[in-house]
C-alpha positions in Angstrom: 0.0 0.0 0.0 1.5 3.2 -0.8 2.0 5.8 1.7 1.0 9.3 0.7 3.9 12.1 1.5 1.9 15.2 3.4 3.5 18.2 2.3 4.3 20.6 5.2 2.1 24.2 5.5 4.4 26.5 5.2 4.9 29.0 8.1 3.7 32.5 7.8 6.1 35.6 8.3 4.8 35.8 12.1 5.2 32.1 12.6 9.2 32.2 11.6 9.6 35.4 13.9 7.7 33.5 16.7 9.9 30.8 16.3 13.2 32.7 16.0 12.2 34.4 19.2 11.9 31.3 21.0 15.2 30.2 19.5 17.2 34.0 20.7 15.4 33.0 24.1 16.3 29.4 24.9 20.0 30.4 23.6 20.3 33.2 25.8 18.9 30.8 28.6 21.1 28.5 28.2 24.4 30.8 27.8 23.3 32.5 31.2 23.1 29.1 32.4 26.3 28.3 31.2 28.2 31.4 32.9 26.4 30.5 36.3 28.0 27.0 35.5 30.9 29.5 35.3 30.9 31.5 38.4 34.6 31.3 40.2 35.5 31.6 43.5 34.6 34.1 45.8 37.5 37.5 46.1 40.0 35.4 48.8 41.1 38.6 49.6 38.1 40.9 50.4 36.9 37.6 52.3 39.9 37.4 54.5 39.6 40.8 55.2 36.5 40.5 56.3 37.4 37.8 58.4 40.1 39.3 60.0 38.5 42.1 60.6 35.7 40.5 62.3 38.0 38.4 64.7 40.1 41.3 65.9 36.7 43.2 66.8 35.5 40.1 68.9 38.9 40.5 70.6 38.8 43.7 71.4 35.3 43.6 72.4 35.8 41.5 75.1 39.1 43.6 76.3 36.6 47.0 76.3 33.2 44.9 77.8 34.3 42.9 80.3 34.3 45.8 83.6 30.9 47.6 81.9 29.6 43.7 81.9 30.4 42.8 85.1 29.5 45.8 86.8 26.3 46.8 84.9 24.6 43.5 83.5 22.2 41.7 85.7 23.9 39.0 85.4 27.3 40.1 86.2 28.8 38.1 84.0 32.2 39.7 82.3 31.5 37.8 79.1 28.0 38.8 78.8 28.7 41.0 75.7 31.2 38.6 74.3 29.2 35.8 74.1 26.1 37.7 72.8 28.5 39.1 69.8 30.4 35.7 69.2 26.7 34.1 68.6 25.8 36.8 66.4 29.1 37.0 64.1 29.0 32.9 63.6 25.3 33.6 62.7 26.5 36.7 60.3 29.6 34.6 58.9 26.9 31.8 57.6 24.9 33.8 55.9 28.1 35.9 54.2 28.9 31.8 53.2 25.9 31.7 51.9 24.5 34.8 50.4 28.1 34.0 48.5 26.9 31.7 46.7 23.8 32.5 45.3 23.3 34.5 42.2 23.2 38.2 43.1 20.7 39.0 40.6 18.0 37.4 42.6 18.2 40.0 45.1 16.7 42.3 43.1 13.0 41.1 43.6 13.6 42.2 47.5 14.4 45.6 46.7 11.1 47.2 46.8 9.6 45.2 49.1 12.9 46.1 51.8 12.3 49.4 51.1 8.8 49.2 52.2 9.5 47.4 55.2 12.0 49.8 56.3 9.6 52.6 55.6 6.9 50.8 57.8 9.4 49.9 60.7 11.1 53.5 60.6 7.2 54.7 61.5 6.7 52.6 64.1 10.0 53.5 66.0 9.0 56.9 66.0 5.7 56.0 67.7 6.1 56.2 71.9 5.7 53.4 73.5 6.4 51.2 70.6 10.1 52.7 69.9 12.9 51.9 72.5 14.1 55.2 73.9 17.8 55.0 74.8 20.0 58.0 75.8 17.0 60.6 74.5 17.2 58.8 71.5 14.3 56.3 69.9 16.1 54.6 67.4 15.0 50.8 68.7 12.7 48.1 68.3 12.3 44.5 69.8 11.6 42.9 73.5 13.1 44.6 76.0 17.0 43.8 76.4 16.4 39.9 75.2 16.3 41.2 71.8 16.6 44.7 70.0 17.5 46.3 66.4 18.1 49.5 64.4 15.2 49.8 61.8 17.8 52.0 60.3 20.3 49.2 59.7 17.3 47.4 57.2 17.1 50.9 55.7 20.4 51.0 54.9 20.4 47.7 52.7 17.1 48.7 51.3 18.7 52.1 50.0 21.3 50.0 48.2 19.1 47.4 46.9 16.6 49.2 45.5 18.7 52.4 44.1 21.2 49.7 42.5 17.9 48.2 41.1 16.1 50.5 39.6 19.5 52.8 38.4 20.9 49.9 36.5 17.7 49.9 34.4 17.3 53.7 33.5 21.1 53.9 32.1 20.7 57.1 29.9 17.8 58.1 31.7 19.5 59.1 34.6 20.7 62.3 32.9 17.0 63.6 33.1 16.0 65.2 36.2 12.1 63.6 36.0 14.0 60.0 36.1 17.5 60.4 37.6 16.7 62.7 40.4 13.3 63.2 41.4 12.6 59.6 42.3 15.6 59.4 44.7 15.4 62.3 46.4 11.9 61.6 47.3 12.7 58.2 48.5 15.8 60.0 50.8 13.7 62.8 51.9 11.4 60.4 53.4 13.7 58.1 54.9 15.7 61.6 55.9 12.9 62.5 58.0 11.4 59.6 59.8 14.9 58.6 60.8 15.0 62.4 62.4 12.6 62.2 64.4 13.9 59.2 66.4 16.8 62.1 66.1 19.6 59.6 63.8 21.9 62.5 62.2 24.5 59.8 61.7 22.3 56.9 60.0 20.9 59.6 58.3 23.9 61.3 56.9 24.8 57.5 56.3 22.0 56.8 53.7 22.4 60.1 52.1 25.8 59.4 51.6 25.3 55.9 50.2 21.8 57.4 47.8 24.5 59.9 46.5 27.3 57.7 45.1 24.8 55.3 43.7 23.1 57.9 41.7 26.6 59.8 41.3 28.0 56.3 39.5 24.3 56.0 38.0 25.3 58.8 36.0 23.3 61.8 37.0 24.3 65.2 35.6 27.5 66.7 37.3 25.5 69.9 38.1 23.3 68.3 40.6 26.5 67.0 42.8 27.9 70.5 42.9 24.5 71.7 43.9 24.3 68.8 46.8 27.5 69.5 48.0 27.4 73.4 48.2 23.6 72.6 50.0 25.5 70.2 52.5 28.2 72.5 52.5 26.0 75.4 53.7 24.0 73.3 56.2 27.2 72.8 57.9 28.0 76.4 58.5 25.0 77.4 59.7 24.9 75.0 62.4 28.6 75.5 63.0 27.2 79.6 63.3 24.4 78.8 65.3 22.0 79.4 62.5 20.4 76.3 63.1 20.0 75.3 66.6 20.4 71.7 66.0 23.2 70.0 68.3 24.1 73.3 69.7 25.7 71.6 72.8 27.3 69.1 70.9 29.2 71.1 68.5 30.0 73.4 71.4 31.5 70.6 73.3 33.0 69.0 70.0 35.0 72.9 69.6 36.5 72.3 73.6 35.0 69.4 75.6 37.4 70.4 78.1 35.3 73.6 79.2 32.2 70.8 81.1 34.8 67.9 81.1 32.5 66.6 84.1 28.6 67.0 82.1 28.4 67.7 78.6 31.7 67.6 77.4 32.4 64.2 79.4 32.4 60.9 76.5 34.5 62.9 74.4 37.1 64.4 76.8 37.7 60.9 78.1 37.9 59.4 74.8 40.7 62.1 74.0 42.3 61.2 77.9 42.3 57.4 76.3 43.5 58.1 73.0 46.5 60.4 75.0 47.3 57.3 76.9 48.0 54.9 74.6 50.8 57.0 73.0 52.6 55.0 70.4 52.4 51.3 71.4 49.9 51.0 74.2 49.3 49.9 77.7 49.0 46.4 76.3 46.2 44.2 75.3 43.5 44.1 78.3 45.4 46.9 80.3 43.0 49.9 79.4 42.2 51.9 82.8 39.4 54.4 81.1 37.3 51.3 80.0 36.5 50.9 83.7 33.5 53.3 83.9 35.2 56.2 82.9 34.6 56.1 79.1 30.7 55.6 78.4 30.3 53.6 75.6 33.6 52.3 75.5 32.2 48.4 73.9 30.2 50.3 71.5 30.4 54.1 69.7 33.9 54.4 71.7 35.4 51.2 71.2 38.2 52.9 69.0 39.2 55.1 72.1 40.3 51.6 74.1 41.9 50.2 70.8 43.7 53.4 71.0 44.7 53.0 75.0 45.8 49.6 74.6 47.3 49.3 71.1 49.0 52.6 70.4 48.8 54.9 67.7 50.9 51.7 65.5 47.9 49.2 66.1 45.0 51.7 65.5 46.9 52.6 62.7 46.8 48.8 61.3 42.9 48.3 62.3 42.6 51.5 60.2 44.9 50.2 57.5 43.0 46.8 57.6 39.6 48.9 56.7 41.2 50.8 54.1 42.5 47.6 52.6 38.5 46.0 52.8 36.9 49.7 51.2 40.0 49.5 48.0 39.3 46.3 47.1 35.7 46.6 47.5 35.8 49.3 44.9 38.0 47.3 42.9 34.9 44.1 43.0 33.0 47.3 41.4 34.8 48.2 38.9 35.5 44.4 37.3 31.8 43.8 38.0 30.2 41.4 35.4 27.2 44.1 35.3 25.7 47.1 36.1 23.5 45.9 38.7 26.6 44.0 40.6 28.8 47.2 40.2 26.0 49.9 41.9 25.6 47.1 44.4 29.2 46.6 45.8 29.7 51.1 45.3 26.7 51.3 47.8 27.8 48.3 50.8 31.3 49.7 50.5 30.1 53.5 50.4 28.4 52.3 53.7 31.2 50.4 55.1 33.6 53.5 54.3 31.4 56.1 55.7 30.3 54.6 58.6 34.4 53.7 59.5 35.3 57.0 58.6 32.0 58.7 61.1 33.3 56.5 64.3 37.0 57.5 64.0 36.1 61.1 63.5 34.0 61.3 66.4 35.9 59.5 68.7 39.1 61.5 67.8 37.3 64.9 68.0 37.3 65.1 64.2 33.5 65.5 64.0 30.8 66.9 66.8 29.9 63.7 68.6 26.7 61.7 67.3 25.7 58.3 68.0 27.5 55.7 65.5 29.2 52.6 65.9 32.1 51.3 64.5 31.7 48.1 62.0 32.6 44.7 62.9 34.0 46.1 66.3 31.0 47.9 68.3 28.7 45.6 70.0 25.8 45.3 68.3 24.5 41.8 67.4 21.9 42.2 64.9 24.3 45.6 63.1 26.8 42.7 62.8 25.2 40.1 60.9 23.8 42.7 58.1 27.0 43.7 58.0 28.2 40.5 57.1 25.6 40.1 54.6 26.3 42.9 53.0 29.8 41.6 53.0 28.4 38.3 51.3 26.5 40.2 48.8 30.1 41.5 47.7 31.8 38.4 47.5 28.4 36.7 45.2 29.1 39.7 42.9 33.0 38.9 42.7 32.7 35.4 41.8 30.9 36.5 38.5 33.6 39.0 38.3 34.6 40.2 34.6 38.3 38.6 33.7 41.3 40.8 34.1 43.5 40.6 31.5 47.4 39.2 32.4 50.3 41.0 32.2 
C-alpha cells in the first residue's frame, strides 16, 4: 500500500519570527546558564579581610566589655557581651557563606519590598511606646533587652538594593531630572525625615551618603553633585554659626569638651584622655584603665578610644589600614563587576562600610561633633553585625561572577 507524502504548510512571516524568538530566548537561557555553571570563587582577599577584621573586633570587644559587663549586667557576667556578639558574628559569617553563593541577581526582587518594610518599621519606632528610647534617642525596636535592632540598619540595605535596582535599568535616563533625580530624592527625603525624628543624624547622613554615590556612579548630571554639595556644604556652616539650633551643645563641646569635662563635654574628653594614653604602642592588650566606667560607651560608639589606649597609635593605625584595605578592594569588586546591577551594588555596601568607618574615628578622635554611631565589625551590636556580614556576602556573590582581568 502506498503511503501518501503530506506536504508541510508552510509558516507564515509571524510564525518564523515566533519561532526565532523562542530560539534568541532558549539560547540566551542556556548561555546565562552556562556562565552560572561559570561563576569562580569568591574574592579570597576581600573575604579574609572581612574575616580578619571580624576576629580582631571580637577580641577587642571582650578587652573594652568585660568591667561595663560585670559591673552593669544583671547577670554580672564579664563575658556577657562577648558571648552575645560571638553568637551573632557565627550567625553573620553563615549567611556571608551563603549569600556568596547565590546568584546576586536574585536580590533584586527584595528591593522594593525592603524598602517598604524599612519605611513601615522607621514609623513605628518613631511611635512612643512602641520605639525603645535609649540616651533621648528612639532609634529601637524589639523585647526589652532579650532582643533589639536599628530599623535604620534594614534601611540602609534597602537604600542600596533598590537604588542599585532600579538605576541599572534607567542607564541614559538618569541624565533627566524627571527619572535620575526626582525619584531618589523623594525616597531620601522620606527616609531623611522619619529617621530624624527618632533624632539619627548619623544613619541619616549614612544613607544620604550611600543614595549619592549610587546615583553619582548612575550617572546623573554633574550639576546636581555641585548643587548637593554646596547645600550640604551650607547646612554645615549654619549649624557651625548657630543658625540652626540643632546639636548646639554638641558642636560646642565638639570645639573644647574640656570647658564641662564633668557633664556635657564628658564621653568625648575621656575618649581624648584614652586616645592620650596609649601614646605609640599601648598599655598592652587588656590593660586599658578608662574602660573601667570612665569612658561611656567604650564596647560600642567608643570602642576605637580603648583600641587606642591599649594598642598605640601603630595598632589603630593597622585596624585602620586593615579597613582601608577592605573599602579598596571593594571598589575594585565594582569596577570588574560582570554588570551594572553587581557594580552599583558593591559602590553602595562599600560606600556604607567607608562612611560609617570613617563617622566612628572622627567622632571618637574629636574630628567630628559627637553623634551616636558605631564602628563596624568592632561595636557591640549583634543584629548591626550580621547585616553587615551580609552585605559583605553580597560583595563576594558579585566577585565570583567578576569580569576577567587581563594578564600582564
Amino acid at each position: 500500500m502506498a503511503q501518501q507524502k503530506q506536504r508541510r504548510r508552510p509558516m507564515s512571516r509571524e510564525e518564523a519570527l515566533a519561532r526565532q524568538e523562542r530560539q534568541r530566548l532558549r539560547k540566551e537561557k542556556e548561555q546565562e546558564s552556562r556562565e552560572l555553571a561559570r561563576r569562580g570563587p569568591i574574592d579570597l582577599p576581600f573575604c579574609l579581610l572581612v574575616l580578619l577584621l571580624t576576629a580582631v573586633g571580637l577580641v577587642m570587644l571582650l578587652s573594652a566589655s568585660f568591667p561595663s559587663a560585670y559591673y552593669e549586667t544583671k547577670s554580672k557576667d564579664p563575658m556577657y557581651y562577648f558571648v552575645r556578639q560571638g553568637i551573632f558574628a557565627v550567625m553573620g559569617i553563615a549567611a556571608m557563606f551563603l549569600i556568596s553563593k547565590i546568584n546576586y541577581q536574585w536580590f533584586r526582587k527584595f528591593a522594593r519590598p525592603l524598602l517598604y518594610l524599612s519605611v513601615v518599621l522607621l514609623i513605628l519606632v518613631a511611635i512612643p511606646g512602641i520605639g525603645i528610647m535609649r540616651n533621648n534617642a528612639r532609634r529601637w525596636l524589639g523585647f526589652g533587652d532579650l532582643f533589639t535592632f536599628q530599623p535604620s540598619e534594614i534601611a540602609k540595605l534597602a537604600v542600596v538594593l533598590y537604588f542599585s535596582d532600579s538605576i541599572s535599568k534607567k542607564k541614559d535616563k538618569m541624565r533627566t531630572t524627571r527619572y535620575g533625580i526626582v525619584p531618589y530624592l523623594v525616597i531620601l527625603g522620606v527616609l531623611a525625615v522619619l529617621m530624624m525624628l527618632e533624632p539619627h543624624l548619623s544613619g541619616t547622613v549614612l544613607i544620604l551618603s550611600a543614595g549619592a554615590a549610587l546615583m553619582l556612579v548612575g550617572g546623573i548630571n554633574w550639576v546636581w553633585v555641585g548643587a548637593a554639595v554646596g547645600f550640604a556644604g551650607g547646612v554645615a556652616a549654619l549649624m557651625l554659626t548657630g543658625v540652626i539650633s540643632y546639636g548646639q551643645s554638641r558642636i560646642a563641646m565638639w570645639q573644647n569638651p574640656f570647658i564641662d569635662a564633668r557633664g556635657k563635654g564628658y564621653q568625648l574628653s575621656q575618649s581624648l584622655i584614652s586616645i592620650g594614653s596609649g601614646g605609640l604602642l599601648g598599655v598592652g592588650l587588656g590593660k586599658s584603665r578608662q574602660k573601667f566606667l570612665y569612658l561611656p560607651e567604650e564596647h560600642n560608639d567608643f570602642i576605637f578610644a580603648i583600641i587606642c589606649e591599649e594598642l598605640g597609635l601603630i595598632g589603630a593605625g593597622i585596624i585602620m589600614l586593615l579597613f582601608a584595605a577592605l573599602i579598596l578592594r571593594g571598589y575594585w569588586i565594582a569596577l570588574h563587576a560582570r554588570d551594572r546591577f553587581g557594580c552599583l551594588l558593591v559602590v553602595g555596601v562599600t560606600t556604607l562600610i567607608a562612611m560609617q568607618v570613617f563617622l566612628n574615628i572622627g567622632v571618637v578622635t574629636g574630628l567630628l561633633p559627637t553623634t551616636g554611631i558605631s564602628l563596624p565589625f568592632f561595636s557591640y551590636g549583634g543584629t548591626a553585625l550580621s547585616i553587615q556580614l551580609a552585605e559583605m556576602g553580597i560583595v563576594l556573590s558579585v566577585s565570583r561572577q567578576m569580569k576577567p582581568t587581563k594578564a600582564g
